[in-house]
N, C-alpha and C positions, 0 to 999 in steps of 0.2 A: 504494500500500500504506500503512498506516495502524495503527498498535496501540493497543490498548484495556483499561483494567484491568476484571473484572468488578466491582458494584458493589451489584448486589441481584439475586435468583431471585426471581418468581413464579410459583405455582401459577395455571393457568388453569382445567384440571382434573383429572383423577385421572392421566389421561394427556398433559397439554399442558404443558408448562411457557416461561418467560420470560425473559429473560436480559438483564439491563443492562448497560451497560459504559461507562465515563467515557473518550472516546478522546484519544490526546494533545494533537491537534490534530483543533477543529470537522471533519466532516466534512460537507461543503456537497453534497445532495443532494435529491430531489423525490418528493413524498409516492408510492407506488407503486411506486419504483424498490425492487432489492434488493439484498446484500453477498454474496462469499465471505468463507467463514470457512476461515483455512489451517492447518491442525493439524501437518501434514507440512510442515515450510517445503524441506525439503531437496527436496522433489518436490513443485513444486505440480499437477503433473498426476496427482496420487495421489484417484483418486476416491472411495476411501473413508474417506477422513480428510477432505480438502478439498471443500466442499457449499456449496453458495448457496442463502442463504435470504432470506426478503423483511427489510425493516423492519417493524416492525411496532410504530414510534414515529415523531411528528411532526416534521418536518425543525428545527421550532421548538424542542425541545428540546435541550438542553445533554451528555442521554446518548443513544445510542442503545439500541434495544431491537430484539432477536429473537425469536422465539417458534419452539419446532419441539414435533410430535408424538415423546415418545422410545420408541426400540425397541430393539432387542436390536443393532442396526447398532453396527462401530467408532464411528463418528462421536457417535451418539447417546452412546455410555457414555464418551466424551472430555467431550461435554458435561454430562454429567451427576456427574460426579468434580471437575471447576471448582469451585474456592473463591474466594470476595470478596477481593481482590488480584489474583487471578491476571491475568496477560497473554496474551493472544490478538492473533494477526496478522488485519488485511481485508484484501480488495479492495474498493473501494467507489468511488462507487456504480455499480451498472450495472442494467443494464434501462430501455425507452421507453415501456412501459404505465404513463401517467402521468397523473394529474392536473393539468389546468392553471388556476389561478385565474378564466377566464374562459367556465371552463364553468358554466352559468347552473340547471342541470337533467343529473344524471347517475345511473346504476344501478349497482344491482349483483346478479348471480346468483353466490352463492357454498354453497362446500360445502366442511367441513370446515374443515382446515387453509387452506384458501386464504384463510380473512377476516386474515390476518397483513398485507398490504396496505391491505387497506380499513379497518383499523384509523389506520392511516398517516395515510391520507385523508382520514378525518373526524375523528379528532381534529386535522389539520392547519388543516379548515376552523372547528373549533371555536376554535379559536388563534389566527386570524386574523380571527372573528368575519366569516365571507364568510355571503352570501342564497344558497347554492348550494343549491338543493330536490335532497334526495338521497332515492332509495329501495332499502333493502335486502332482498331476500328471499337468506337465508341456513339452508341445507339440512342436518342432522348426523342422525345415526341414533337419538338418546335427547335427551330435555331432559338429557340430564348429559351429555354430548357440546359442549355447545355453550361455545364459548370467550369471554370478552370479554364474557359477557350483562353482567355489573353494565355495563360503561362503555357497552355501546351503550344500554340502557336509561335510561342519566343522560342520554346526551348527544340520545335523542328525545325522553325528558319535559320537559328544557332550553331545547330547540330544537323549535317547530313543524315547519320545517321537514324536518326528519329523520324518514324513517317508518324502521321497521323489522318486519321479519315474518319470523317463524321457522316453518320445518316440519320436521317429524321424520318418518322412514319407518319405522322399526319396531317400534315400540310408541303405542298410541291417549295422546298429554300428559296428563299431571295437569293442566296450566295450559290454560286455555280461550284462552290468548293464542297457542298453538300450533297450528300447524295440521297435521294428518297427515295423508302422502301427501308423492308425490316432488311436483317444481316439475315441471309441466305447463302446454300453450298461455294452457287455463282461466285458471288461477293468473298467467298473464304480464299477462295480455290484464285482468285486474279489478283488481290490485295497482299497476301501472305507468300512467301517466298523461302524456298529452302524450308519445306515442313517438316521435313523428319530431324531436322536440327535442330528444332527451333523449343524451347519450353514455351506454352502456353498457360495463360494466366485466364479463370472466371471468377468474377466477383461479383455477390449479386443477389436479390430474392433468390429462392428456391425454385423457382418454376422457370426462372430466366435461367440461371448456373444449369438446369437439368436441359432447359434445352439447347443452349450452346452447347455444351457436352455432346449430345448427341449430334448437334451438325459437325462434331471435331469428328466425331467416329466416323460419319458419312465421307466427310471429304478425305478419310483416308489418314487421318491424323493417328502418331502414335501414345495411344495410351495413358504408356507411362509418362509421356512429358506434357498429361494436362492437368493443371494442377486446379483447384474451387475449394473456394469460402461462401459458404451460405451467411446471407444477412439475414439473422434472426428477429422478430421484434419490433419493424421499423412502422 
């Protein structure tokens, strides 16, 4: 367990917001992993106060950061009433959906909320200045939906390496850099390059991580190198 003062909010979008927090003592964890946050200390098996959410800052940093979608949930309007000072209890770190420095070539199928990891990730490897050839296709229902564009966008104009590709399913994009339509075989099979190389990364509700899964198996992907975190609770 671990305490942390907050420290800045950011807007990610109309509905996303960010949460920084300077914790007492470094919290020494792995890009991918993720924290409880305890609200209820007197009950930590109080699930509607007490939720885990990803990082969704680089373990290289000095503060950490969260990012959650807010709702009308206890949890959410605990976080949303937090003021810069305030103190909050972790658990940290936990989760094994991890990035390892010596992966040379890795994916990502994400949708929604679930880029709060892969954020992690690749600003991790930006930080460490690693050759790691990354590809994102990353899924939301509006271009105004989509979380994090300013930074993923710095960090593939930045970095060759870094591809990134966005689709939207319910409206045709203003931006011709989007592509409409859900993520299909098609889309796996022309975007992703060198598969049997490459580790794959889901992050995500349960019903989204099961069905990426299964378009990995379709398009002939290996197995062992797809790794999923289901996001419990959101």
């Amino acid at each position: 367990m671990a305490r942390g003062k907050l420290t800045e909010r950011i807007k990610r979008t109309a509905g996303i917001e960010s949460f920084r927090f300077l914790p007492e003592e470094k919290i020494q964890f792995t890009a991918g992993q993720f924290l409880q946050i305890i609200f209820d200390e007197t009950n930590v098996s109080n699930q509607e106060l007490n939720k885990y959410l990803s990082f969704s800052s680089s373990p290289t940093k000095d503060y950490i950061e969260v990012t959650k979608r807010l709702s009308a949930s206890q949890f959410s309007q605990r976080l949303k009433n937090l003021e810069e000072g305030d103190e909050i209890l972790f658990k940290a770190p936990l989760g094994s959906c991890v990035f390892k420095d010596e992966y040379k070539k890795i994916g990502f199928l994400i949708g929604g909320i679930g880029i709060t990891p892969v954020i992690s990730i690749i600003e991790y490897i930006m930080d460490k200045k690693l050759d790691t050839d990354v590809t994102l296709l990353y899924s939301n229902k509006t271009e105004e939906d989509i979380a994090f564009r300013k930074e993923l966008d710095l960090w593939a104009s930045a970095n060759s390496n870094i591809k990134v590709f966005y689709t939207v399913t319910e409206c045709e994009p203003k931006d011709k850099r989007c592509i409409f339509g859900q993520i299909n075989k098609d889309l796996l099979t022309e975007k992703f390059k060198a598969l049997d190389e490459r580790i794959f990364f889901i992050f995500g509700p349960p019903k989204m991580v099961e069905a990426m899964k299964n378009l990995c198996l379709e398009a002939g992907f290996n197995k062992e190198n797809v790794k999923t975190e289901n996001f419990i609770g959101y």
